[in-house]
C-alpha positions as CSV (number, residue, x, y, z in Angstrom):
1,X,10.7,-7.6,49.6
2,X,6.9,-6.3,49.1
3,X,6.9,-4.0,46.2
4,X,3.4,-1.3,46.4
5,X,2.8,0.7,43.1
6,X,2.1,4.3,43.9
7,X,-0.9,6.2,41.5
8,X,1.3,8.9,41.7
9,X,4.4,7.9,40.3
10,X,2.4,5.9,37.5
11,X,0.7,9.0,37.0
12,X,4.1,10.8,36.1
13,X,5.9,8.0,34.4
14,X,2.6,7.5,32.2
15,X,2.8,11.0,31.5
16,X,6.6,10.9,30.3
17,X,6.2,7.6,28.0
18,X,3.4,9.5,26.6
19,X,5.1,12.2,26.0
20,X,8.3,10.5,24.5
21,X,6.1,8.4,22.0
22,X,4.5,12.0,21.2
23,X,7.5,13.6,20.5
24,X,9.0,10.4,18.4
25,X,5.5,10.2,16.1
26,X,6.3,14.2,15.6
27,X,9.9,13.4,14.4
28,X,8.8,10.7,12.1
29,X,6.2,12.6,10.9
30,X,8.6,15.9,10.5
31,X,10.4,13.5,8.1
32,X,7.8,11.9,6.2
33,X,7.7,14.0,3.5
34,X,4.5,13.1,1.6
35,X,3.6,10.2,3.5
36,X,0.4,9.9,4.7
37,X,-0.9,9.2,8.2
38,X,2.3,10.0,10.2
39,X,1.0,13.4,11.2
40,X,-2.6,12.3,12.0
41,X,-0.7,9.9,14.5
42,X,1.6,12.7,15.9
43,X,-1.5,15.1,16.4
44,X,-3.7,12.5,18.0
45,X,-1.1,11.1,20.4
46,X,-0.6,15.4,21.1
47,X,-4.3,15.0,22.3
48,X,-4.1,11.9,24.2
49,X,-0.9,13.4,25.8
50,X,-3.0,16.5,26.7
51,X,-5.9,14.7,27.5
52,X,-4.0,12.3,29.4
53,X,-2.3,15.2,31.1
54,X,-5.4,17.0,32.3
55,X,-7.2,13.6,33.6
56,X,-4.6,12.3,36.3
57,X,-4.8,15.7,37.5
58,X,-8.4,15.3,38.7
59,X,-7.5,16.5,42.4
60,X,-5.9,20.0,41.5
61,X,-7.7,21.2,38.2
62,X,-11.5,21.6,37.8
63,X,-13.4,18.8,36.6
64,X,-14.8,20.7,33.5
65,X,-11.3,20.2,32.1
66,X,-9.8,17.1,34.2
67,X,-12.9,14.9,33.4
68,X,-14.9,16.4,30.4
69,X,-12.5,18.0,27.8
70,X,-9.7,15.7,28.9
71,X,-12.0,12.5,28.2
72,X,-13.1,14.8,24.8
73,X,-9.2,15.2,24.1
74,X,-8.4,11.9,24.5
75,X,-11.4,10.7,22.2
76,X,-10.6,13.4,19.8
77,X,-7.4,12.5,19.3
78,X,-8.2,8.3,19.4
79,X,-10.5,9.4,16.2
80,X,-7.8,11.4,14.5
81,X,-5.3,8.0,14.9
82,X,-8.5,6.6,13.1
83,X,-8.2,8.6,10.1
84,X,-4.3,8.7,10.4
85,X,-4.5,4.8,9.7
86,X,-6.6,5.4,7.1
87,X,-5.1,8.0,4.8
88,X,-1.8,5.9,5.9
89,X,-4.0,2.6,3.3
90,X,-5.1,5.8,0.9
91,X,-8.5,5.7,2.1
92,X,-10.9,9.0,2.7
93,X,-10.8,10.3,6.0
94,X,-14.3,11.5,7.4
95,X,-13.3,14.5,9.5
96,X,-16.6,14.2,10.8
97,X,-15.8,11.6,12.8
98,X,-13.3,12.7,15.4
99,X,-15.2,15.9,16.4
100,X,-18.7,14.0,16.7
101,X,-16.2,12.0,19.0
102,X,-15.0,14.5,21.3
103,X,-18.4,16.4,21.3
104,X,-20.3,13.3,22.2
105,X,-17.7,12.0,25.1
106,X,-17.9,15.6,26.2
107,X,-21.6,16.2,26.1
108,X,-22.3,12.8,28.2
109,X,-19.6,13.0,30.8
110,X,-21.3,16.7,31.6
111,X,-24.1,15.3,32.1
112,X,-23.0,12.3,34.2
113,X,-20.6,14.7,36.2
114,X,-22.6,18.2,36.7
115,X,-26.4,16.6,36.5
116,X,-26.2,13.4,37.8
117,X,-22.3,12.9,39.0
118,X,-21.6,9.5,38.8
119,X,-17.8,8.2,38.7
120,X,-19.2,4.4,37.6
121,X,-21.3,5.8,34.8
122,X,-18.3,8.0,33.8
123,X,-16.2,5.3,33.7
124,X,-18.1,3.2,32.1
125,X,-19.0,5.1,29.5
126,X,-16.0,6.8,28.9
127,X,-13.9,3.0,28.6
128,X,-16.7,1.8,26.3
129,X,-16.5,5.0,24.2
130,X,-12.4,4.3,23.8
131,X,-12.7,0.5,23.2
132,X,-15.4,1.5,20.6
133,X,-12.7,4.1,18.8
134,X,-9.4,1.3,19.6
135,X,-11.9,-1.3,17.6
136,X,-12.3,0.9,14.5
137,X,-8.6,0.8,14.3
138,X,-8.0,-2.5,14.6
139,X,-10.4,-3.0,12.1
140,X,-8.6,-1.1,9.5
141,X,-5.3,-3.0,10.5
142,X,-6.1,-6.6,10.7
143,X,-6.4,-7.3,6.8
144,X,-4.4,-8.9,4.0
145,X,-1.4,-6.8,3.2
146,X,1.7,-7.6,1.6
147,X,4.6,-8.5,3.6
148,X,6.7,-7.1,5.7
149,X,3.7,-4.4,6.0
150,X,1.4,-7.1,7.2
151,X,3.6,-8.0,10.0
152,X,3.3,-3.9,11.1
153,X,-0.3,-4.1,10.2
154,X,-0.9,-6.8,12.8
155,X,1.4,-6.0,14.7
156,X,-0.3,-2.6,15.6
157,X,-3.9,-4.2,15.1
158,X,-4.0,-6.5,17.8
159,X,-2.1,-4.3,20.5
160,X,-5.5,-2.1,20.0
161,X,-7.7,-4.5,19.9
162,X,-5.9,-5.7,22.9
163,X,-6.7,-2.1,24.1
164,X,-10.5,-2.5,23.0
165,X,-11.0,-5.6,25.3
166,X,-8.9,-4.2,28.1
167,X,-11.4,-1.0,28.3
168,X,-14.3,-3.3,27.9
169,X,-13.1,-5.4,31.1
170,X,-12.2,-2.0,32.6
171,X,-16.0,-0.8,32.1
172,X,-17.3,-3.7,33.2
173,X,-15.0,-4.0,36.1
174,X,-16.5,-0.6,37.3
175,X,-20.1,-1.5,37.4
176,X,-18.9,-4.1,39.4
177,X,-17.9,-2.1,42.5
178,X,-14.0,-2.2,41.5
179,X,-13.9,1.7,41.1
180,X,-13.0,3.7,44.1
181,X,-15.1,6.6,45.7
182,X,-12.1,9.2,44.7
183,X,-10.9,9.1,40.4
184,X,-7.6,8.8,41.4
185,X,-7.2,7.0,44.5
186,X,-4.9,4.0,44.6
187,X,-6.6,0.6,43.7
188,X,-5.9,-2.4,41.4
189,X,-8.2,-0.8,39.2
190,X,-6.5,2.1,38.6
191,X,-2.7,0.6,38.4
192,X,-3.7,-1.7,35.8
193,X,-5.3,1.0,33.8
194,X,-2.1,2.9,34.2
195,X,0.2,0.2,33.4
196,X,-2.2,-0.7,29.9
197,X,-2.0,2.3,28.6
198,X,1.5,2.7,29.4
199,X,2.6,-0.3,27.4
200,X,-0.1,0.5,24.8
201,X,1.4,3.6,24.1
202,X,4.9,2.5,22.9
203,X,3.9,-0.7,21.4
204,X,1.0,1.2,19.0
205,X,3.3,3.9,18.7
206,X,6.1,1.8,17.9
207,X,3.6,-0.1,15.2
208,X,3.3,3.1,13.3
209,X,6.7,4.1,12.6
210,X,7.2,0.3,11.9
211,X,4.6,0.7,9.4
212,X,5.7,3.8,7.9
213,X,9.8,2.1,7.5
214,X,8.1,-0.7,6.0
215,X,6.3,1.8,3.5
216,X,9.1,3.4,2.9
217,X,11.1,0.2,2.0
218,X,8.6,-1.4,0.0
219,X,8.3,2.2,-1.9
220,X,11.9,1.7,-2.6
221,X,11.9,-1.8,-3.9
222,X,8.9,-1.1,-5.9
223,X,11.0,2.2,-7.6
224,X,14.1,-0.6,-7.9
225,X,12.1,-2.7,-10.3
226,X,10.1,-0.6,-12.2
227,X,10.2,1.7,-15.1
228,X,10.0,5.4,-14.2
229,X,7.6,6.2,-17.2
230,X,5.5,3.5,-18.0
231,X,5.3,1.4,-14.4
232,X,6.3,-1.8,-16.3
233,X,9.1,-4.2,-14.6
234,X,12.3,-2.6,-15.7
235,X,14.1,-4.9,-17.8
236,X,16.5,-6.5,-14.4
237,X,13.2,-7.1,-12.2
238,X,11.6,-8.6,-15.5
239,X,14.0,-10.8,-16.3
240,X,14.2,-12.3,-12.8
241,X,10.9,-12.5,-12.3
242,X,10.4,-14.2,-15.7
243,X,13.4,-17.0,-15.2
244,X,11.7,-17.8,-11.7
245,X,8.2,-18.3,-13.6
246,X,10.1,-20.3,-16.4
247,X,11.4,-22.1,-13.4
248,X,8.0,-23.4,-11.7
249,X,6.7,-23.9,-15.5
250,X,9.2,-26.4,-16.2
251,X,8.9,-28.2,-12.9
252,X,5.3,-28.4,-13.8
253,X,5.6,-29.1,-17.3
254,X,3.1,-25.8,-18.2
255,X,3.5,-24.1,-20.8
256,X,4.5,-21.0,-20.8
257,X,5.0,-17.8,-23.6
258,X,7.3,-15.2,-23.7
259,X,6.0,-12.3,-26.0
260,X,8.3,-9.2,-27.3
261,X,6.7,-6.1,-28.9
262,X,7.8,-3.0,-30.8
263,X,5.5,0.4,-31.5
264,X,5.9,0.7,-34.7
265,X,7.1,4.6,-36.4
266,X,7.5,5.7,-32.9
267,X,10.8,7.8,-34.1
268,X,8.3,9.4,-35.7
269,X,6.0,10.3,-33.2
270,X,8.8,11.8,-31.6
271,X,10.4,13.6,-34.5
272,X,6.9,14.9,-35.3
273,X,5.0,15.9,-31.8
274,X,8.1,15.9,-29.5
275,X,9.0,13.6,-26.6
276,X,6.3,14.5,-24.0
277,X,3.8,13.9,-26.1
278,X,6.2,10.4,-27.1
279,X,6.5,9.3,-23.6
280,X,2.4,10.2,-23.1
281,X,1.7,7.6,-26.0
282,X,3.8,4.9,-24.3
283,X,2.1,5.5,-21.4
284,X,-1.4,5.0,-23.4
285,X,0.0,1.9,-25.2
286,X,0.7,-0.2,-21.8
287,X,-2.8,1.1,-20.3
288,X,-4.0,-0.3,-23.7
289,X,-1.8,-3.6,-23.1
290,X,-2.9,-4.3,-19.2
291,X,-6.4,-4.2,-20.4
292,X,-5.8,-7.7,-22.0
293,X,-3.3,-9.4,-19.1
294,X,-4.0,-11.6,-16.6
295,X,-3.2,-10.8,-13.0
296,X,0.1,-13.5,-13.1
297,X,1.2,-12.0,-16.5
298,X,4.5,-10.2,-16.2
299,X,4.8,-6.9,-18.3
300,X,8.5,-5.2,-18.5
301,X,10.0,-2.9,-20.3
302,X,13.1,-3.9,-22.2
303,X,14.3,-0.5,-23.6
304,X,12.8,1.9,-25.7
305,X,9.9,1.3,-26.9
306,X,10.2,-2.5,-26.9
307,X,8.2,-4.4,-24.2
308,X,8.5,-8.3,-23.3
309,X,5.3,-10.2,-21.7
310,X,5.4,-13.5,-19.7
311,X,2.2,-15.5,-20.0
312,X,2.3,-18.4,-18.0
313,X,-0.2,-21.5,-18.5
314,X,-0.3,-20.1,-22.4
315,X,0.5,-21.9,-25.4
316,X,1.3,-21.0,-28.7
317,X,-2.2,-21.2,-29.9
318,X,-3.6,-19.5,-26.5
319,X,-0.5,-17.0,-26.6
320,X,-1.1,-16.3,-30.3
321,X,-4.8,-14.7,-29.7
322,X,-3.7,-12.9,-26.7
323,X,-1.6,-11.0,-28.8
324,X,-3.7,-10.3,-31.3
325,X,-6.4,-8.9,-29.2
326,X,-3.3,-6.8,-27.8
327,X,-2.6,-5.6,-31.3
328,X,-6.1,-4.6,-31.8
329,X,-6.8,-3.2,-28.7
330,X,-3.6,-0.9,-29.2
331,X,-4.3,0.2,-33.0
332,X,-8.4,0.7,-32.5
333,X,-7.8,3.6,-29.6
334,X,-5.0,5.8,-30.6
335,X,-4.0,8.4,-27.9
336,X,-6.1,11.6,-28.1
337,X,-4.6,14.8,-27.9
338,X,-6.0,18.3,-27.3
339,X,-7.0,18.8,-31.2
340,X,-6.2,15.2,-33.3
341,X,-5.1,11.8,-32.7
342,X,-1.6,10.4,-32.6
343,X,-2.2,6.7,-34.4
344,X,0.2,4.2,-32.8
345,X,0.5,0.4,-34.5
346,X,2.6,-2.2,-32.4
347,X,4.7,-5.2,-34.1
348,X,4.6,-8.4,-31.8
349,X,6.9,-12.1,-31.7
350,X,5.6,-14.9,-30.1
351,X,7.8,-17.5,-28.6
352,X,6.3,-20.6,-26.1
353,X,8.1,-23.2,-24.5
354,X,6.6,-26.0,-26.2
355,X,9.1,-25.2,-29.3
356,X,12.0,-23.2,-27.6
357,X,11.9,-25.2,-23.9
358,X,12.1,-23.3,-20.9
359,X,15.3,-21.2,-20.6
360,X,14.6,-17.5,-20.7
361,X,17.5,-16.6,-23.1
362,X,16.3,-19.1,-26.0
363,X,12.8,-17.7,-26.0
364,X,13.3,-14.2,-25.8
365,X,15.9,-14.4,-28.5
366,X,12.9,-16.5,-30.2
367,X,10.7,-14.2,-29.5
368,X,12.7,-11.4,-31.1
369,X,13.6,-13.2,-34.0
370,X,10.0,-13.6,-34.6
371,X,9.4,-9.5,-33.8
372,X,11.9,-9.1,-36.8
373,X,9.8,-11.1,-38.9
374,X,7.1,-9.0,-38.0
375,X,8.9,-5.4,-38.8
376,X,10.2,-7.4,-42.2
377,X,6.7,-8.1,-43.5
378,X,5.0,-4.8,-43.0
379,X,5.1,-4.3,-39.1
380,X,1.6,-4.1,-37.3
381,X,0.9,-7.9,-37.4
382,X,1.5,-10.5,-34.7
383,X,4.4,-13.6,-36.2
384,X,5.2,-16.8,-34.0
385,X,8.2,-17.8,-33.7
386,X,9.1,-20.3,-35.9
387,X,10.4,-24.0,-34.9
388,X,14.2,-24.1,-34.0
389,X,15.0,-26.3,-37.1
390,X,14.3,-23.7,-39.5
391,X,16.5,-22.5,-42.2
392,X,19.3,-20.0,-40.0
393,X,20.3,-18.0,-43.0
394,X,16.1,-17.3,-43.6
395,X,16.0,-15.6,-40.2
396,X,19.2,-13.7,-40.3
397,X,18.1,-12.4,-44.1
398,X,14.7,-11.4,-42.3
399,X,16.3,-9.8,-39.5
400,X,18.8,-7.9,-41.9
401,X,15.7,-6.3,-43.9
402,X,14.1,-5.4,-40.4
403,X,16.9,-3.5,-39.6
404,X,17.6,-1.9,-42.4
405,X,13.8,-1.0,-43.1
406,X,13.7,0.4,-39.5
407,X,16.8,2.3,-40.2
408,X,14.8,4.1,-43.0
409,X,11.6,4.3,-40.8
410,X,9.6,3.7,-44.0
């Protein structure tokens, strides 16, 4: 049984799909809170809708609005998915560039419908126009994301690049004597251009709510393993991440240093400007801290105001003037206030594998035996651990006086 595809009937269905991807995009975006993009793409598929709307309805309505604001619509709102996708990476948005759109489609299908009136150059144009606006976007989706938002990004990104070649092919197709005398009489033409932007239409919107779930879930794994205040690992996410370093270390037989840290006083910053201005200093102290790390160097909080480093590749030596220049670096640019300073000193213990082996538990508590050390001999200095054959009962003296003199916060 013969099966003939009716313009008509495509011309409703399209219409529907279009306007149920429309009206999904606007509930996403109604529930996006401060996510960005998600509305662009809800206004600009509203205009494609409209524009779509107003175009397969060529033989009742007027062709100022069937062919020229329809086409300006449907450009218009093909920009505004432009800037959508890129406030969606946190990009700037030139507003500029979806009006010049519209205004531009508008202005030269006037003058190839009133003037001149040609279908094939409207066409023509028209298709190029959209495959010029459909390969902007893929452009700003076919790049090096994390996963699973790279699998959305291409996901999305080729389905409109797809779209760019199709309108191409369609352009060139119409130069070619493909197009028929009437816009939208029935021919093979037309159908497939129907059927495209039928299937285009849920698989790009589709890609952008699949981009914004995995946003969201990323956002929430990110707020998972990280410290509220200070954007540091929390001490969990550290700690895993730090054994599964440890882990490829020792299979590679790298070294590999584990570094604790203390502010020094900071009860008294507290006691003495309040906790804002505490939490503020904190907040300068692992800006101060970055400034010295590696992009592979893990940086957690552990509680407090007590941080723990990983540096992989490191060794006691190497590790040793890394945290040095992080004690410096710290204690040379206290955070500045409105009218003085608020002096911060940090205490540091440095622990590497080539002494205390590879298991995270033996160098962290190496490390803090070492941070003890520190606070015991006057606190703003950097001590390395010391080799597992020293004297016990020297450590646990030093580690008595550390408490006891942080106790007193003298």
């Amino acid at each position: 049984m013969s099966v003939e595809l009716d313009i008509t009937t495509l011309a409703i269905t399209l219409s529907l799909v279009t306007l149920s991807m429309t009206l999904l995009l606007c509930m996403a975006a109604w529930h996006a809170d401060n996510q960005q993009g998600l509305r662009h793409w809800a206004l600009g598929n509203s205009a494609l809708m409209l524009g779509l709307l107003l175009n397969i309805n060529q033989d009742y309505l007027h062709h100022g609005l069937s062919v020229i604001l329809a086409n300006g619509l449907m450009a218009g709102g093909l920009g505004i998915i432009w800037l959508g996708i890129r406030a969606f990476k946190g990009l700037s948005q030139p507003r500029a560039v979806p009006i010049a759109s519209a205004l531009l489609m508008m202005l030269l299908l006037w003058l190839l419908r009133f003037p001149i009136d040609s279908l094939v150059a409207r066409v023509s144009i028209s298709s190029l126009g959209f495959a010029l606006l459909c390969l902007l976007c893929s452009r700003e989706l076919l790049i090096k994301v994390e996963p699973p938002l790279r699998g959305a990004y291409w996901f999305t990104g080729i389905l409109t690049l797809l779209c760019c070649f199709g309108l191409m092919v369609r352009a060139i197709a119409s130069l070619n004597d493909a197009m028929p005398a009437q816009p939208m009489a029935d021919s093979p033409l037309q159908h497939l251009t129907l059927l495209a932007v039928m299937v285009a239409q849920i698989g790009i919107a589709g890609g952008f709510i699949l981009m914004s779930h995995y946003r969201s879930t990323l956002n929430l794994r990110r707020l998972s393993e990280r410290d509220a205040l200070t954007g540091t690992l929390n001490r969990r996410s550290f700690s895993q991440q730090a054994q599964a370093q440890l882990e490829h270390a020792s299979q590679t037989q790298q070294p590999i240093t584990l570094i604790m840290l203390d502010a020094d006083h900071f009860k008294r910053v507290n006691d003495q400007f309040g906790h804002q201005i505490g939490d503020a200093v904190l907040c300068h102290m692992v800006a101060r801290i970055r400034q010295q790390l590696r992009s592979d160097d893990l940086l957690g909080r552990f509680g407090g105001e007590e941080f723990t480093l990983i540096l992989p590749g490191l060794n006691t030596h190497s590790a040793g003037q890394v945290a040095e220049r992080i004690r410096r670096s710290v204690g040379l640019q206290p955070q500045e206030l409105a009218d003085h300073e608020v002096p911060l000193s940090i205490s540091l213990g440095v622990a590497c594998s080539e002494h205390h082996g590879y298991a995270f538990e033996t160098l962290l508590a190496a490390a803090d035996a070492a941070l003890y050390r520190a606070k015991a001999m006057g606190r703003n200095r950097v001590e390395l651990a010391r080799h597992p054959s020293t004297d016990q009962e020297d450590q646990m003296a030093l580690r008595l006086l550390s408490q006891f003199r942080h106790n007193l916060d003298v």
